[in-house]
N, C-alpha and C positions, 0 to 999 in steps of 0.2 A: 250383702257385704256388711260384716258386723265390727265397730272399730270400738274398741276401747278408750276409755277417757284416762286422759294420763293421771301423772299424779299428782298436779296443779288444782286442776280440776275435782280428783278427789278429793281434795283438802278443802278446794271450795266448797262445796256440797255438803261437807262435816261441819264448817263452820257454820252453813245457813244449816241445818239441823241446831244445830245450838243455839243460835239465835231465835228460832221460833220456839225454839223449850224454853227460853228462858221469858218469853212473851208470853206462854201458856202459865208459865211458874206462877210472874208476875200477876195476872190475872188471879188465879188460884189462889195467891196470898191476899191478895185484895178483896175478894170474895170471899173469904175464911173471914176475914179481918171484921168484915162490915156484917154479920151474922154474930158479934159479940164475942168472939172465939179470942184467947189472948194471943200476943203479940206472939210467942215462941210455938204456939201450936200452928197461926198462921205460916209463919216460918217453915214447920215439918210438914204442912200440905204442903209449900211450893217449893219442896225439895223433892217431894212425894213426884210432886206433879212433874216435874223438870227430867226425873231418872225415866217416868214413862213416857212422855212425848218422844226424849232421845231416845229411847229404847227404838219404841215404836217407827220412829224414822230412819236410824240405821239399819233397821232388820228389812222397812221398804226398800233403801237404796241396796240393801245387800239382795234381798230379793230379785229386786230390777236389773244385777247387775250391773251396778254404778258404783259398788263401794269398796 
Protein backbone atom coordinates (compact mmCIF):
# COMPACT_ATOMS: atom_id res chain seq x y z
CA UNK A 1 0.00 0.00 0.00
CA UNK A 2 1.72 3.14 -1.26
CA UNK A 3 0.11 6.63 -0.02
CA UNK A 4 1.14 9.91 -0.90
CA UNK A 5 1.98 12.74 1.31
CA UNK A 6 -0.38 15.60 0.77
CA UNK A 7 0.55 18.96 0.09
CA UNK A 8 1.00 20.13 3.62
CA UNK A 9 3.38 17.92 4.15
CA UNK A 10 5.14 18.68 0.81
CA UNK A 11 5.63 22.08 1.71
CA UNK A 12 6.96 20.93 5.02
CA UNK A 13 9.74 18.90 3.57
CA UNK A 14 10.71 21.94 1.17
CA UNK A 15 10.90 24.09 3.94
CA UNK A 16 13.19 21.80 6.14
CA UNK A 17 15.37 21.55 2.78
CA UNK A 18 15.86 25.10 3.06
CA UNK A 19 16.60 25.26 6.25
CA UNK A 20 19.34 22.83 6.26
CA UNK A 21 20.81 24.78 3.13
CA UNK A 22 20.87 27.60 4.57
CA UNK A 23 22.87 25.86 7.94
CA UNK A 24 25.27 24.38 5.28
CA UNK A 25 25.42 28.09 3.55
CA UNK A 26 25.97 29.52 6.93
CA UNK A 27 28.74 27.24 7.78
CA UNK A 28 30.42 27.67 4.23
CA UNK A 29 30.35 31.40 4.76
CA UNK A 30 32.06 30.97 8.05
CA UNK A 31 34.57 28.81 6.94
CA UNK A 32 35.36 30.99 3.64
CA UNK A 33 35.47 33.91 6.16
CA UNK A 34 37.97 32.53 8.64
CA UNK A 35 40.72 31.26 5.70
CA UNK A 36 41.16 35.21 5.23
CA UNK A 37 38.96 35.23 2.15
CA UNK A 38 36.84 38.71 2.03
CA UNK A 39 33.66 39.33 3.18
CA UNK A 40 31.76 39.26 -0.38
CA UNK A 41 33.68 36.12 -1.75
CA UNK A 42 32.45 34.61 1.72
CA UNK A 43 29.19 35.71 0.61
CA UNK A 44 29.42 33.89 -3.18
CA UNK A 45 30.49 30.50 -1.43
CA UNK A 46 27.46 30.40 0.95
CA UNK A 47 25.28 31.25 -1.99
CA UNK A 48 27.35 28.68 -3.82
CA UNK A 49 26.88 26.32 -1.04
CA UNK A 50 22.96 26.98 -0.27
CA UNK A 51 21.96 26.47 -4.52
CA UNK A 52 23.82 22.89 -4.04
CA UNK A 53 22.56 21.59 -0.73
CA UNK A 54 18.89 22.60 -1.99
CA UNK A 55 19.62 21.11 -5.25
CA UNK A 56 20.88 18.14 -3.77
CA UNK A 57 17.87 17.75 -1.47
CA UNK A 58 15.07 18.36 -3.76
CA UNK A 59 16.27 15.93 -6.35
CA UNK A 60 16.51 13.36 -2.98
CA UNK A 61 12.86 14.06 -2.04
CA UNK A 62 11.92 14.01 -5.73
CA UNK A 63 13.88 10.81 -6.03
CA UNK A 64 12.20 9.16 -3.00
CA UNK A 65 8.97 10.34 -4.21
CA UNK A 66 8.07 12.81 -1.63
CA UNK A 67 8.38 15.97 -3.66
Amino acid sequence: MKTTPTFGVKVLLVVICALVSSIVATGAGILTHTTGASLPEAILSAGGAFAISMTLGLTTLAVLGLG
